[in-house]
N, C-alpha and C positions, 0 to 999 in steps of 0.2 A: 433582434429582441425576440421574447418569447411571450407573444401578445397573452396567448390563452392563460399561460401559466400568470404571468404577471400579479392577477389581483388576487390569485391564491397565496400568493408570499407576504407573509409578517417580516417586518424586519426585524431584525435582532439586537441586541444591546451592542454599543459600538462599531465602528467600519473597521473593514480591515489592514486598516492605514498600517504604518509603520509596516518597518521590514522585520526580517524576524533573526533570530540569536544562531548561536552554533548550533542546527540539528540538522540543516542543510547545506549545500554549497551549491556555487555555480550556477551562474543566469543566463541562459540560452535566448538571445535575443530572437522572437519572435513576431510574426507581421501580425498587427492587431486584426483583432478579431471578435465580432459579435456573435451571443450565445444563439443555437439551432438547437430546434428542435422544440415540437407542441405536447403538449399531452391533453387529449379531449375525451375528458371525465362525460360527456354525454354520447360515447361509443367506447361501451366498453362491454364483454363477456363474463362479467363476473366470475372470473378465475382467480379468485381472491386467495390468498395464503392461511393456512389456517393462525388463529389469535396468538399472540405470544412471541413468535419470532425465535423459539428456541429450535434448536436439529432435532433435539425427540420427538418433537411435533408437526416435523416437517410434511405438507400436505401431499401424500398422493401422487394425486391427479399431479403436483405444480413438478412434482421431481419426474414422471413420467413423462413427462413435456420436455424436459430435456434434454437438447443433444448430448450423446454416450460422452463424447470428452469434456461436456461440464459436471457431470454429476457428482458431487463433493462424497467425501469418503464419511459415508455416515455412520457415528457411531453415539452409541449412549452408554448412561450411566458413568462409570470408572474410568471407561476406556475413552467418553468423551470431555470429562474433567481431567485427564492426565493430556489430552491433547492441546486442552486449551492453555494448560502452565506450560507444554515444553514449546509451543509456540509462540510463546509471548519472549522472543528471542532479543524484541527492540526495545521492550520494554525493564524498566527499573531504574534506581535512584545511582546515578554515577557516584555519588556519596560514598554510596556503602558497596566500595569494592569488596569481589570475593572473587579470588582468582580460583579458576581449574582448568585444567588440560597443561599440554604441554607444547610449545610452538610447531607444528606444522603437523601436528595429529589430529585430524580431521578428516572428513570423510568429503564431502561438498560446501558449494556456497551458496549464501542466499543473497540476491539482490536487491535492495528493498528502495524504491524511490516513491513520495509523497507528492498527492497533487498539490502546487504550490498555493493556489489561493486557501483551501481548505485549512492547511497548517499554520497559514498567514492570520486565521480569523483567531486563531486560540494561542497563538507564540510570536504577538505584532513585535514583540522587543529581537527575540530571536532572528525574525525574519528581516529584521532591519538592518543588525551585525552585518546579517550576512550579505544586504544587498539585495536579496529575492522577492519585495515586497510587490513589486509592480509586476511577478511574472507570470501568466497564465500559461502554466508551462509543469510538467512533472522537475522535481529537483532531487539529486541526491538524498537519501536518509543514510546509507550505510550499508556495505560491504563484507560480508559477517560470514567466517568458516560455520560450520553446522556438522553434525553427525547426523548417518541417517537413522540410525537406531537410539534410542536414551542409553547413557553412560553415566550409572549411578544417577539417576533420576534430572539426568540434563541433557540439555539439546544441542549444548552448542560452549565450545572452552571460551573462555574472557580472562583480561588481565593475566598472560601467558609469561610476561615480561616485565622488567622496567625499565624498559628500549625508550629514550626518548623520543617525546615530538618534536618536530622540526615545525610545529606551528606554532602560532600563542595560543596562550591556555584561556580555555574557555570557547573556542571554536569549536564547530563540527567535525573539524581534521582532526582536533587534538582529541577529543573525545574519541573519536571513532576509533582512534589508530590505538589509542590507551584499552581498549576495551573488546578493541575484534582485531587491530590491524596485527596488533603483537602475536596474537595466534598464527599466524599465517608463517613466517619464514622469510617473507616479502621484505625489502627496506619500504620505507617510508614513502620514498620517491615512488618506487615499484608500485607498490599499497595503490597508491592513488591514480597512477597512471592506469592499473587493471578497473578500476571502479569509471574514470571517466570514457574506457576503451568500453563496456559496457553500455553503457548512457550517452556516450556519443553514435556509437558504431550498430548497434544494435535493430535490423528493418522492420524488427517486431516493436519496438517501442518507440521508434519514428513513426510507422504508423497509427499507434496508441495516440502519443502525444499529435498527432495530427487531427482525428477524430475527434480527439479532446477539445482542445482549441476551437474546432469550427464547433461543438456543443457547448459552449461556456454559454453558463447562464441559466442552461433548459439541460432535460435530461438525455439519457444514453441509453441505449436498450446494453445489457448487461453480457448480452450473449455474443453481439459485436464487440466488445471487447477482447472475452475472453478467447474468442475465437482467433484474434490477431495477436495475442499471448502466448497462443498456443499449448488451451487447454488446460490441463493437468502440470504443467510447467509452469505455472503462476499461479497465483493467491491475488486477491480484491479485496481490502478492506474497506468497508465502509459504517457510516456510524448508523444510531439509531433511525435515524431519515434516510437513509440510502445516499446520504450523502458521500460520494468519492473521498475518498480519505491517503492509501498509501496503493502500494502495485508490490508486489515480489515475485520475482524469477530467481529461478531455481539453476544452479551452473555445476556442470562438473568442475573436478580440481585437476588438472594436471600434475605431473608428477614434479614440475619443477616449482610448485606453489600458484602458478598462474589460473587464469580463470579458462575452463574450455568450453566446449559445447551447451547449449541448455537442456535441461534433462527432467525428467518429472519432479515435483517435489514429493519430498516424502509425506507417509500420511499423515505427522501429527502438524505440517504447516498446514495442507486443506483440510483438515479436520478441526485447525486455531479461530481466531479472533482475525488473523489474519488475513484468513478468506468469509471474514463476515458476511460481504456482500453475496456469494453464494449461499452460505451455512444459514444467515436468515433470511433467505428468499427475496431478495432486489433483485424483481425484473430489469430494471431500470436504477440507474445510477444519477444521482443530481449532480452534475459534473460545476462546481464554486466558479466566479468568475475573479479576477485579482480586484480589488477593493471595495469588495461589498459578500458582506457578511448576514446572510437572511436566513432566518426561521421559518420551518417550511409550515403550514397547515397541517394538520393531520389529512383533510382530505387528498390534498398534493401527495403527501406521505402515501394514501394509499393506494394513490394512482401509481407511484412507483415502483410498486412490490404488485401489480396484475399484471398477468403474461397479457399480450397484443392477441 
């Protein structure tokens, strides 16, 4: 348990029961685990973040503190509202398909897996489909080609095909594969074996997912993470409370569609919403634990956006 924090937390409307729908898959049986980690708001150096939480405003001092491989690619104006549209790659209404590109014209891939109790608090229906409700564990989001440059003012081809799914409709598979897998070149089977050889196989996110699990509950200092990410090779999203939200790495493509090496990502993902948790300054990450769903204090809040 995380004593100190404990009587800072409000709790929030509903638990995070239920499992949740198609936007994840696959439950990583994991050995339970109590939330680590204090945060003791009566030591602290007021190295506060300046107000706001936007990159144009980003403090100083708080970016200067950071080690060279975290430093988010900071931009403004134009060039930081075109970042934050070509990066909102996971985002949009499956509804309103609009297909572009052409099956295996793409440049790289992005990996994107969410941490499960977090997605569990706001998609209990979702997370139950799927089976993932009880897991304090990162899960699948999706396996998505990317350009590293915009092509006609997109970041990445969708609806390439009308290659069937081999799943039912309505799952995470089936969406995914409708939406990113068809770009690839990949069959279906293929498709999916590259995303869980990723998420299984991966020493960089077995160590993530290991830190995680022993913090559940309490927070995470930000820089630990990204450090066993490797940098520049992944994005951190997090919400308005520095709450742990999703994780993306960044893969080359080989040439036969498969998934290769991890590689930096390009500017306009750490420059998105993606890498929130960098872009607005989370020292510290509030790492959700699986069934319970809390509202942090603003104090709490801003104990987790001051550097240690």
């Amino acid at each position: 348990t995380c004593c100190c924090c404990c009587s800072q937390f409000k709790m929030g409307k509903g638990e995070a029961g239920g499992h949740g729908q198609g936007h994840h898959g696959g439950k990583r049986p994991r050995k339970e685990r109590k939330g680590k980690g204090n945060v003791n708001n009566n030591n602290r150096n007021n190295k506060r973040r300046a107000p706001g939480g936007k990159r144009d405003n980003i403090d100083p001092a708080w970016y200067a503190a950071l080690p060279t491989m975290m430093k988010p690619v900071l931009l403004s104006g134009a060039a930081a509202a075109a970042a934050r549209a070509l990066g909102d790659i996971g985002k949009g209404d499956s509804k309103n398909k609009n297909p572009f590109g052409t099956p295996g014209d793409f440049d790289l891939y992005l990996m994107a897996h969410s941490w499960g109790p977090t997605f569990c608090c706001s998609h209990a229906g979702k997370c139950k489909r799927e089976g993932i409700a009880d897991t304090t564990d990162i899960t699948p989001h999706g396996l998505w080609p990317a350009f590293t440059r915009s092509r006609g003012g997109r970041s990445y081809p969708e609806y390439c095909s009308s290659a069937s799914s081999e799943s039912k409709k309505g799952t995470r598979e089936s969406h995914e594969w409708e939406k990113h897998g068809t770009c690839t070149k990949l069959s279906f089977k293929d498709y999916f074996a590259e995303e869980k050889r990723i998420t299984d196989d991966t020493a960089s996110l077995e160590a993530v997912r290991d830190i995680l699990g022993d913090h559940a509950g309490g927070p995470v200092p930000t820089a630990d993470v990204l450090a066993m990410l490797g940098g520049k090779k992944s994005a951190i999203m997090a919400d308005k409370q520095c709450r742990l939200q999703e994780i993306t790495t960044c893969w080359e493509r080989n040439s036969d569609g498969t998934v290769g090496k991890q590689i930096d990502c390009p500017a306009y993902v750490l420059g998105s919403s993606r890498n929130s948790a960098i872009n607005t300054q989370c020292a510290s990450l509030y790492v959700g634990d699986a069934g319970s769903c809390q509202a942090l204090t603003k104090q709490f809040v801003e104990a987790l956006r001051e550097m240690d």
